[in-house]
C-alpha positions as CSV (number, residue, x, y, z in Angstrom):
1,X,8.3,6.5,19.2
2,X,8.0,9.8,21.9
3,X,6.6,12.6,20.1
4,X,8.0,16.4,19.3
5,X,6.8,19.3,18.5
6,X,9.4,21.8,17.3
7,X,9.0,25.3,17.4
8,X,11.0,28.4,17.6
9,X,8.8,30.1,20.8
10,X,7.0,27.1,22.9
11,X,5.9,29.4,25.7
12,X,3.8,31.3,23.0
13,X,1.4,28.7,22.0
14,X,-0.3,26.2,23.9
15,X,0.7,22.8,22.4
16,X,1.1,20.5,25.7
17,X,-0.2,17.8,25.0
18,X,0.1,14.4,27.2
19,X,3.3,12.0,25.7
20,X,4.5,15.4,23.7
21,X,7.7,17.6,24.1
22,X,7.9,20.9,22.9
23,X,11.2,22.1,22.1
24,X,13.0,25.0,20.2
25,X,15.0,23.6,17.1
26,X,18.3,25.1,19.2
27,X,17.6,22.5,21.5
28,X,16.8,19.5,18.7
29,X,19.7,20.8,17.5
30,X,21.9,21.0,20.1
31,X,20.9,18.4,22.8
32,X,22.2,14.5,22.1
33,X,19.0,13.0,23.9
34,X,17.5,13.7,20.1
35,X,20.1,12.5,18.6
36,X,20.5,8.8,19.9
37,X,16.5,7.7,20.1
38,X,13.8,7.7,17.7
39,X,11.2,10.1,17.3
40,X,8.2,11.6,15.4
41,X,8.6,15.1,14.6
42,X,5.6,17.4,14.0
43,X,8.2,21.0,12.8
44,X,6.0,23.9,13.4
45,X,8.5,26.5,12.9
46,X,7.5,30.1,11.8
47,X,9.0,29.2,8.2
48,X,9.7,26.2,5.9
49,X,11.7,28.2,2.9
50,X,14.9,26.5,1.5
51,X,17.6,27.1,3.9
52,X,15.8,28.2,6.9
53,X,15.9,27.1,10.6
54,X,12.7,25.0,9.6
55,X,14.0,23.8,6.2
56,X,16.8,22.3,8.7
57,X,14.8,20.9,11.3
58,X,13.4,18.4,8.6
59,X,16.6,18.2,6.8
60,X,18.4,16.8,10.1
61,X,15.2,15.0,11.4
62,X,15.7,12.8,8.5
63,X,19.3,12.7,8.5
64,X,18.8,11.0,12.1
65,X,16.3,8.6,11.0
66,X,13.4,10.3,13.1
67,X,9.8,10.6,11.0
68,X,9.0,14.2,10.4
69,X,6.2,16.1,8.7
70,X,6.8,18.2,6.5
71,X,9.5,16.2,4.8
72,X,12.0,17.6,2.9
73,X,10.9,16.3,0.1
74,X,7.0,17.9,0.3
75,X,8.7,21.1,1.0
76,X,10.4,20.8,-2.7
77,X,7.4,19.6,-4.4
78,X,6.0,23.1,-2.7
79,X,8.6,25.1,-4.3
80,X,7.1,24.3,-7.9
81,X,3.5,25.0,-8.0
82,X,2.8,23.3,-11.4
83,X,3.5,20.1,-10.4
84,X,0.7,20.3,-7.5
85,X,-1.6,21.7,-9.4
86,X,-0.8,18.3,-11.3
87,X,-1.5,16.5,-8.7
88,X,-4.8,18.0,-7.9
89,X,-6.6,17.4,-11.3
90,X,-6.3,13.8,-10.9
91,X,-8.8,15.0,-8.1
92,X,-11.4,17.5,-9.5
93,X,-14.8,15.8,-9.4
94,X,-14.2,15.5,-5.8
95,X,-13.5,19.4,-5.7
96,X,-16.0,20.2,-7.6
97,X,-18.5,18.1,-5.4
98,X,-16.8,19.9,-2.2
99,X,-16.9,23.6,-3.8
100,X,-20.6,22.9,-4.8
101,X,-23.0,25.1,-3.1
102,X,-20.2,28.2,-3.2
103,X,-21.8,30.9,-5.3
104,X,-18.5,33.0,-5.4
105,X,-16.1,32.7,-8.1
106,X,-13.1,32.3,-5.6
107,X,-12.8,30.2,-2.5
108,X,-9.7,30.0,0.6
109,X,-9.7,27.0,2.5
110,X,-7.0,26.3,5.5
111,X,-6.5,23.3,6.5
112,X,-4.9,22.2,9.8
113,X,-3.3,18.1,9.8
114,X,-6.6,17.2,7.6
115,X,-9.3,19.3,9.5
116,X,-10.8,22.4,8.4
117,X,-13.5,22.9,10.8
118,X,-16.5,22.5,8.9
119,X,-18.3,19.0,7.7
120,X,-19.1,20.4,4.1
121,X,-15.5,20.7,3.1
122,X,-13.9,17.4,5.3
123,X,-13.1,14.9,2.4
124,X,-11.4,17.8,0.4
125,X,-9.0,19.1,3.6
126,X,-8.3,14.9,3.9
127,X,-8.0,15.1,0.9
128,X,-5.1,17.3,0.7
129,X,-3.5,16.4,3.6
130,X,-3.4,13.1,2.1
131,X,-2.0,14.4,-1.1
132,X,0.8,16.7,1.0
133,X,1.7,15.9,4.2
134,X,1.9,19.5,5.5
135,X,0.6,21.0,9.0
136,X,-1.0,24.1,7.5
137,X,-1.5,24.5,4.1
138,X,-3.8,27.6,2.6
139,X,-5.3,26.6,-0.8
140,X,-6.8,28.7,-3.4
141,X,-9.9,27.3,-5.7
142,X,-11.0,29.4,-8.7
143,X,-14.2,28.7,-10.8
144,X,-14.1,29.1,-14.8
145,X,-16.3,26.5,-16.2
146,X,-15.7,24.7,-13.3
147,X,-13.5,24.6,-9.3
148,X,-9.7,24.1,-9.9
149,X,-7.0,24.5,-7.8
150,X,-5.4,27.3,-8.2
151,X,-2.3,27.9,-5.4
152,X,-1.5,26.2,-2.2
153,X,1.0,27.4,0.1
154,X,2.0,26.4,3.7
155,X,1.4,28.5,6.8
156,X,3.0,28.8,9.9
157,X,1.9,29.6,13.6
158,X,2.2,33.2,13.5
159,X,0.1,33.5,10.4
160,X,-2.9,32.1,12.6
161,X,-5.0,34.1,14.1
162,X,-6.3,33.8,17.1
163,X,-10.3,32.5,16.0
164,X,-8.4,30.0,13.6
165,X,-5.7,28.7,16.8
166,X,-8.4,26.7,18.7
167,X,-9.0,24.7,15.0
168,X,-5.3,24.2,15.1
169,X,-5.3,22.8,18.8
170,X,-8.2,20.2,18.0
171,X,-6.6,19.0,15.1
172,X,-3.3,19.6,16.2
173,X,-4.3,16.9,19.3
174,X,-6.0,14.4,17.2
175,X,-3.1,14.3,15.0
176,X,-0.5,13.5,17.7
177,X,-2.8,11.4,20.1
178,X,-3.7,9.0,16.8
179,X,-5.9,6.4,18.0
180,X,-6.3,7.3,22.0
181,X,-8.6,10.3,20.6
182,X,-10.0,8.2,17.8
183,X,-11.1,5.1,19.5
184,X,-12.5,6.6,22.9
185,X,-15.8,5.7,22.4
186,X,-15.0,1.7,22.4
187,X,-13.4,-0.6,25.1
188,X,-9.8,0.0,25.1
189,X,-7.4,-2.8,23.8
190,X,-3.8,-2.7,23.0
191,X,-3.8,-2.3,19.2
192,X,-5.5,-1.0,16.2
193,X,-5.6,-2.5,13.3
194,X,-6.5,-1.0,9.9
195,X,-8.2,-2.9,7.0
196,X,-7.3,-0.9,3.8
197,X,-10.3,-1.7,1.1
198,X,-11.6,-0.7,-2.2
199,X,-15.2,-1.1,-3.4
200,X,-13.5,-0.3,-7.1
201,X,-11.6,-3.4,-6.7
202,X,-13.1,-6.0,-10.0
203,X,-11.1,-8.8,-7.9
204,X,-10.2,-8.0,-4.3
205,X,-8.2,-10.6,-2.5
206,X,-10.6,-11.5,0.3
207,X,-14.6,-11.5,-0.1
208,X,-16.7,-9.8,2.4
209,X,-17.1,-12.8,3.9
210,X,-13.7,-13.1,4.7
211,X,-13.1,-9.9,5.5
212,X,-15.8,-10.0,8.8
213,X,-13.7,-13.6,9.6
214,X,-10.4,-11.0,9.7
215,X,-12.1,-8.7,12.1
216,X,-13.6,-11.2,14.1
217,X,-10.3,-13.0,14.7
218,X,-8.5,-9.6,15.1
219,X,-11.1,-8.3,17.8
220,X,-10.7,-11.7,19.8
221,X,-6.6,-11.2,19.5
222,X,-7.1,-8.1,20.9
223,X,-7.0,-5.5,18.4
224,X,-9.8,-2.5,18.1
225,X,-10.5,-2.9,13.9
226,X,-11.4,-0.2,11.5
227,X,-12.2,-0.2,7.6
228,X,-10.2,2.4,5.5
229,X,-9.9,3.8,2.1
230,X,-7.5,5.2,-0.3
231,X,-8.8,8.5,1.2
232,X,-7.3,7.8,4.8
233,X,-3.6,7.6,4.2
234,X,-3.6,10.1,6.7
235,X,-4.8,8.5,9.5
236,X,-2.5,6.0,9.3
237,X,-1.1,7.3,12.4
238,X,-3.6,6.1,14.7
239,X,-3.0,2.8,13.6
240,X,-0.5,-0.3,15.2
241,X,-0.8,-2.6,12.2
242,X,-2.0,-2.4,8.7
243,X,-3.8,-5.1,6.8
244,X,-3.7,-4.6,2.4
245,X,-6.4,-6.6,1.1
246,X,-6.5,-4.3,-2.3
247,X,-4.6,-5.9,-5.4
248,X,-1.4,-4.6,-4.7
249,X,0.9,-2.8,-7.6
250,X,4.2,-0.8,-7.3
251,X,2.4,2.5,-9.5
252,X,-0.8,2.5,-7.3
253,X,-1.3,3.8,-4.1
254,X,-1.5,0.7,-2.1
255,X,2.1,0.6,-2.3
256,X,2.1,4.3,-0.9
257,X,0.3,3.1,1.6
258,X,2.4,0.2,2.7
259,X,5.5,2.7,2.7
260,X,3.6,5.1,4.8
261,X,2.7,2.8,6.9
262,X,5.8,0.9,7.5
263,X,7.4,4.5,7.8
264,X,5.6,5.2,10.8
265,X,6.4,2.0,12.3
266,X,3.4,0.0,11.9
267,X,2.8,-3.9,11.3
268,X,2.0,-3.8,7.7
269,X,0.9,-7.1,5.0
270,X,2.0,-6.3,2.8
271,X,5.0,-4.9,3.4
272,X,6.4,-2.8,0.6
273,X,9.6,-4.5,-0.2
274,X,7.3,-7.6,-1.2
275,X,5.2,-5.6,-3.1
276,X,8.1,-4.3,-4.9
277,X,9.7,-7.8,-5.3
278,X,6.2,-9.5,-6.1
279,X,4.6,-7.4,-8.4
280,X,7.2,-8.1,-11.1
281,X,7.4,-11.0,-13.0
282,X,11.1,-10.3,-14.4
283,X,12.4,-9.5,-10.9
284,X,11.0,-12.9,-9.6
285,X,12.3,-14.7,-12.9
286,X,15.7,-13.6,-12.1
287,X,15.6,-13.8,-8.2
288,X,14.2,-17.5,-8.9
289,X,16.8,-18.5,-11.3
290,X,19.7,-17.4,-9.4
291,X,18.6,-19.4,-6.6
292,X,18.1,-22.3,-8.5
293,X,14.1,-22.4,-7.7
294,X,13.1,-24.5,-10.6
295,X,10.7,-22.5,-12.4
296,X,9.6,-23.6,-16.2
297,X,11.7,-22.7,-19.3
298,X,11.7,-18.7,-19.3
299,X,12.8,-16.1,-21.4
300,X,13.4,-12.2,-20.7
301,X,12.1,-10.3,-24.3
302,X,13.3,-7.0,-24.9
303,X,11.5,-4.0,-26.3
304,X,14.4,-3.9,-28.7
305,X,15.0,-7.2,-29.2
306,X,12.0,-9.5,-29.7
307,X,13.5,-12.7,-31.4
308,X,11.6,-15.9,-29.9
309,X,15.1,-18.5,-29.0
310,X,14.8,-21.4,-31.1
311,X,14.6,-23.8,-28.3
312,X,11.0,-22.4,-27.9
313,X,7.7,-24.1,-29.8
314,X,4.6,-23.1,-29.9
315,X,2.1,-22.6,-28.1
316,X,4.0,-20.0,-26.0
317,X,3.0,-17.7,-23.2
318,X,4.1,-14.5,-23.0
319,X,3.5,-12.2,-19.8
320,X,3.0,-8.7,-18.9
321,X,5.8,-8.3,-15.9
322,X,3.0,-6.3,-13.7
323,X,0.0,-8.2,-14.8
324,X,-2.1,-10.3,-12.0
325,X,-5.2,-12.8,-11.3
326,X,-4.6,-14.1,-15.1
327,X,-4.9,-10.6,-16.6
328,X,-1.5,-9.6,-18.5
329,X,-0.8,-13.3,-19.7
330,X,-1.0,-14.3,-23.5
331,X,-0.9,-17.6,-25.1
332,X,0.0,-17.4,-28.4
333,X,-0.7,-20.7,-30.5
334,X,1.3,-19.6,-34.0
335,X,3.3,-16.5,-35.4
336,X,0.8,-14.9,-36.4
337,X,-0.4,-14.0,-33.2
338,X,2.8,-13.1,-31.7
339,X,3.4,-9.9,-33.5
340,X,0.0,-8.0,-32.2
341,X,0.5,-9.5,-28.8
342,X,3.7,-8.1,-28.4
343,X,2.7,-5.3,-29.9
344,X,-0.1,-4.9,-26.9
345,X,2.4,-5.7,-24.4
346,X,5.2,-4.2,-25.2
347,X,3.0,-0.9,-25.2
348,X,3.0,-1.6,-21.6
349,X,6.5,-2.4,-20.5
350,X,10.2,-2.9,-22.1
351,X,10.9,-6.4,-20.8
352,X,8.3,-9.2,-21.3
353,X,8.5,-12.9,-20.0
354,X,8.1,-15.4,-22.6
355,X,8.0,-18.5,-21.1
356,X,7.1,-22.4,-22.2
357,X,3.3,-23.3,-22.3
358,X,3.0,-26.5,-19.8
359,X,-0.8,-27.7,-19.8
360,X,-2.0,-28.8,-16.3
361,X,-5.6,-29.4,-15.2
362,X,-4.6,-27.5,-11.9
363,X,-1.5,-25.3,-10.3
364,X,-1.0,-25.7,-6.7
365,X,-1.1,-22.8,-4.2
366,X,1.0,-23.0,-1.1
367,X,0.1,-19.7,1.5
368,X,2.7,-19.1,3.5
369,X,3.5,-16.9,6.6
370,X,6.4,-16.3,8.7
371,X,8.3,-18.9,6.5
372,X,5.7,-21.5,7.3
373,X,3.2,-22.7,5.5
374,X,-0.4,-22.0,6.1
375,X,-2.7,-23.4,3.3
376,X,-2.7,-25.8,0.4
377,X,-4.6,-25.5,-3.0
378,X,-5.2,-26.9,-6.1
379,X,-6.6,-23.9,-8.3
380,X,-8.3,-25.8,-11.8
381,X,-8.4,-24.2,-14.7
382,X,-11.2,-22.7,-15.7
383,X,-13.8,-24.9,-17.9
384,X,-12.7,-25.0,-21.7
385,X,-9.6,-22.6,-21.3
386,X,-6.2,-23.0,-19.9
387,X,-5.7,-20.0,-17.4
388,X,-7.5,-20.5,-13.3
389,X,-9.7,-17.4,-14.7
390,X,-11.2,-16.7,-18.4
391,X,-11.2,-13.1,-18.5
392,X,-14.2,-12.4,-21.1
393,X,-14.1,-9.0,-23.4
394,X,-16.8,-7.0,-20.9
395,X,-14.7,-7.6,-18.1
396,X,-17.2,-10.5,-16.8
397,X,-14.6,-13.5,-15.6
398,X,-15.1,-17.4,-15.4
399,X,-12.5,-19.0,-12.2
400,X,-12.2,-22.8,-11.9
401,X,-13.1,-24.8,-9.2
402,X,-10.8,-25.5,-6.0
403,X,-9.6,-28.0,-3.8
404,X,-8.2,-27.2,-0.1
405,X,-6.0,-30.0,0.9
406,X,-4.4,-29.9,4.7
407,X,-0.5,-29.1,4.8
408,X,0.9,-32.5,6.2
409,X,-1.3,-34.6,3.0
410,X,0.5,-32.4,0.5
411,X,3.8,-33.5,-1.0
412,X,6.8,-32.4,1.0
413,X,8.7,-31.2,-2.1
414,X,6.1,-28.7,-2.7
415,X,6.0,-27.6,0.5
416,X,9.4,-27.3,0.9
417,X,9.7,-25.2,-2.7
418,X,6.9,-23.1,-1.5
419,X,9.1,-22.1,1.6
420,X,12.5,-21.7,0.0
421,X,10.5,-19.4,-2.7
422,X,9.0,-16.9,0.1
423,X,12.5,-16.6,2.1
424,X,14.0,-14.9,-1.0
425,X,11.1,-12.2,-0.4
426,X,10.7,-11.5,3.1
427,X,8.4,-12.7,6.5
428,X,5.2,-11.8,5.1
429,X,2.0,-12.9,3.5
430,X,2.5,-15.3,0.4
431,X,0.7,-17.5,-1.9
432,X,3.4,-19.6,-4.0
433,X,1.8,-20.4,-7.6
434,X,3.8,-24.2,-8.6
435,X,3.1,-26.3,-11.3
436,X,3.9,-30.1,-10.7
437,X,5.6,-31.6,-14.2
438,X,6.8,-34.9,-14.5
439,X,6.8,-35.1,-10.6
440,X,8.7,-31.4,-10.2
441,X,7.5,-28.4,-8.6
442,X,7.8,-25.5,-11.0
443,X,7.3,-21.7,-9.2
444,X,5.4,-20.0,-11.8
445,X,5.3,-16.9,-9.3
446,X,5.0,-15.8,-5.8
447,X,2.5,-13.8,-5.3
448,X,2.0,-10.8,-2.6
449,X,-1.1,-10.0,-1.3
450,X,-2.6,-13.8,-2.0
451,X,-6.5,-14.9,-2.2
452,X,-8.0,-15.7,0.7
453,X,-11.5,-16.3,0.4
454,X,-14.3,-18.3,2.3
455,X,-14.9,-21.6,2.1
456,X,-11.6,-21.7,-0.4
457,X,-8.4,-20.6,1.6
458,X,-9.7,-21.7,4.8
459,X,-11.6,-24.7,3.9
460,X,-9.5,-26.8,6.2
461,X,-8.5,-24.4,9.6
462,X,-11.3,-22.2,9.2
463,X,-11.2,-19.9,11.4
464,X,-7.9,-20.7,12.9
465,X,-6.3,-19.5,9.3
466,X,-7.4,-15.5,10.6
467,X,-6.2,-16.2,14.3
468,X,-2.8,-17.4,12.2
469,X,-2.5,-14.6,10.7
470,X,-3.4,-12.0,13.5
471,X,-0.5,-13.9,15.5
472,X,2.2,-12.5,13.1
473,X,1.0,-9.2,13.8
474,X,1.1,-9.9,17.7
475,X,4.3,-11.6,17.4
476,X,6.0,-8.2,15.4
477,X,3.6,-5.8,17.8
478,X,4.9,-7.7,20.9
């Protein structure tokens, strides 16, 4: 997308930069070449208030469909200060760290598009840039017993002065030249591809291992690779193409991530519409059944109404709609252990899935992308239980033993199930969960986000599973 800066007097400030038009919002107003084409809006006017030429320029960016920053909806979230402040205590011990070696009780920091100028206080200006999405934004830290936030306001150009305006510039430029500024030191290639992480993650979906096969099969594709963390949403700029390998939830910031990103058009797995579809159990359920996916005998419990049908025995299995790699997922053997089960997960959610308990020694996995499939599993259960993994009580975890089969020696029905499952989702990344009963293929769940681990996943193409996947980026970049 072309690039523009609005402001209300261009010739004032020197904000050329190469790709970049500087307008007046008269003429983003006025002029229909900004209203047919798409394009990414940086509004710099001398005020955001409700109802002001500024307040409009984001109003109608969005109304066009063009991605702007502020949005309109930061610019609310400014006009009621208690609810950032909110947002900022999830955040202290990082503040606190940052605000260490001040000895005053009071502290202003500016921060311009991430930047504030001096190494000491970097993660904290990221930080809220991250949080709010604004050019300028003046916060105010107080120190009682310890640093808290205490206002944060946006600024405009004419509230700079002129030692701050060359700050402003740097970061102004690295903002809008995204990766062209960020990746000069290496050999120029066509894209950049970010790998979102998280060393807090107790089962991510790809080991390091794999991880160094995904940026060894992106580089040779083509793409320059870098390693980010929940800290860097707001680089995403810079970026062509985002990779998630973070377990994936609707209420976590991966999925914030995967809307940014998407939002300013990059190639993202996984997508947020798949997270949003995947993640829940009761969504798939009913997506599933309407289809007529054969999935095993399932049944929606209510908060309000938690009478066990009669055409259910026991054993049963009851699951958490959000919960994932076995966690979330009861069996319960006799009544009483259904009452403090769904007491537990009902603390959780209203709906629940109660569904028939079918013992297997294994449940297939089909990964699929681009509505074709890519791998073939059989996942065991775990010795002496009847879930893949045995979650113990101090978090420590058991997984059963694998088998990676090639696509053409697995049965065609399951492959076919497997496809017909992921093209109620999307285009994405998929690993199809089926249990095979009396010759049947039952889809216990499709899963965003799937495993892919070394010497598991790619047991049979190797490498050629990574170069797979770095081609559905290509193909959507190209």
């Amino acid at each position: 997308m072309a690039k523009l800066i609005i402001t209300e007097n261009p010739e004032k400030w020197d904000l050329e930069f190469e790709g970049v038009t500087v307008v007046t919002p008269t003429t983003y107003f006025g002029d229909a070449e900004y209203q047919s084409k798409k394009f990414k809006i940086i509004n710099l006017c001398k005020s955001h208030q409700y109802q002001s030429v500024g307040y409009y320029v984001s109003l109608l960016a969005e109304a066009r469909g063009h991605k702007v920053i502020p949005e309109i909806a930061t610019l609310q979230d400014f006009r009621f200060p208690s609810l950032i402040k909110d947002d900022a205590e999830d955040f202290e011990d990082m503040i606190n760290e940052s605000l260490n070696g001040i000895s005053e009780s009071k502290f202003e920091l500016r921060v311009y598009f991430g930047h504030t100028g001096e190494q000491a206080f970097s993660r904290l200006g990221a930080l809220l840039f991250n949080l709010y999405q604004v050019p300028i934004v003046q916060a105010v830290f107080v120190k009682k017993e310890k640093w808290q936030l205490q206002s944060l306001k946006t600024l405009h150009l004419n509230e700079i002065g002129e030692n701050d305006f060359p700050m402003l510039q740097k970061a102004l430029h690295f903002y809008v030249m995204g990766k062209n500024v960020v990746r000069k030191k290496y050999a120029r290639k066509k894209y950049d591809l970010a790998i979102l992480l998280s060393p807090e993650d107790q089962t991510p979906p790809s080991c390091p291992k794999a991880i160094q096969k995904f940026i060894a099969a992106a580089e040779k594709k083509g793409f320059n690779v870098e390693i980010i963390t929940k800290n860097d949403i707001g680089k995403l700029v810079q970026y062509d193409a985002l990779l998630i390998r973070v377990t994936t939830n609707v209420n976590h910031y991966t999925y914030r991530f995967a809307k940014k990103a998407e939002s300013e058009g990059l190639v993202v797995f996984d997508d947020p519409n798949s997270i949003l579809k995947c993640t829940n159990k009761v969504y798939l359920h009913e997506l599933l059944v309407a289809n007529k996916i054969k999935v095993p005998k399932s049944h929606i419990l209510r908060k309000d109404h938690q009478e066990i049908p009669s055409e259910f025995n026991y054993p049963l299995v009851i699951k958490q709609p959000d919960g994932s790699f076995s966690k979330g997922v009861k069996k319960i053997a006799n009544e009483e252990e259904l009452k403090p089960a769904l007491k537990e997960l009902f603390s959780k959610s209203e709906l629940l899935i109660l569904q028939e308990f079918v013992p297997t020694s294994y449940d297939w996995r089909v990964g699929v992308i681009d509505g074709k499939p890519l791998y073939v599993c059989k996942y065991y259960m775990a010795q002496n239980h009847w879930q893949i993994v045995d979650w113990k009580k101090n978090g420590e975890h058991r997984e059963g033993k694998s088998e990676t089969l090639k696509v053409e020696d697995a049965p065609a029905k399951l492959i076919e199930t497997a496809v017909k499952a992921t093209s109620l989702i999307g285009k994405g990344l998929y690993g199809v969960d089926i249990k095979e009963i009396d010759g049947h293929f039952c889809v216990i769940e499709v899963n965003d986000n799937p495993s892919i681990d070394a010497g598991v996943e790619d047991k049979v193409l190797k490498n050629e599973l990574y170069g797979r996947i770095m081609d559905a980026y290509l193909n959507r970049l190209n």
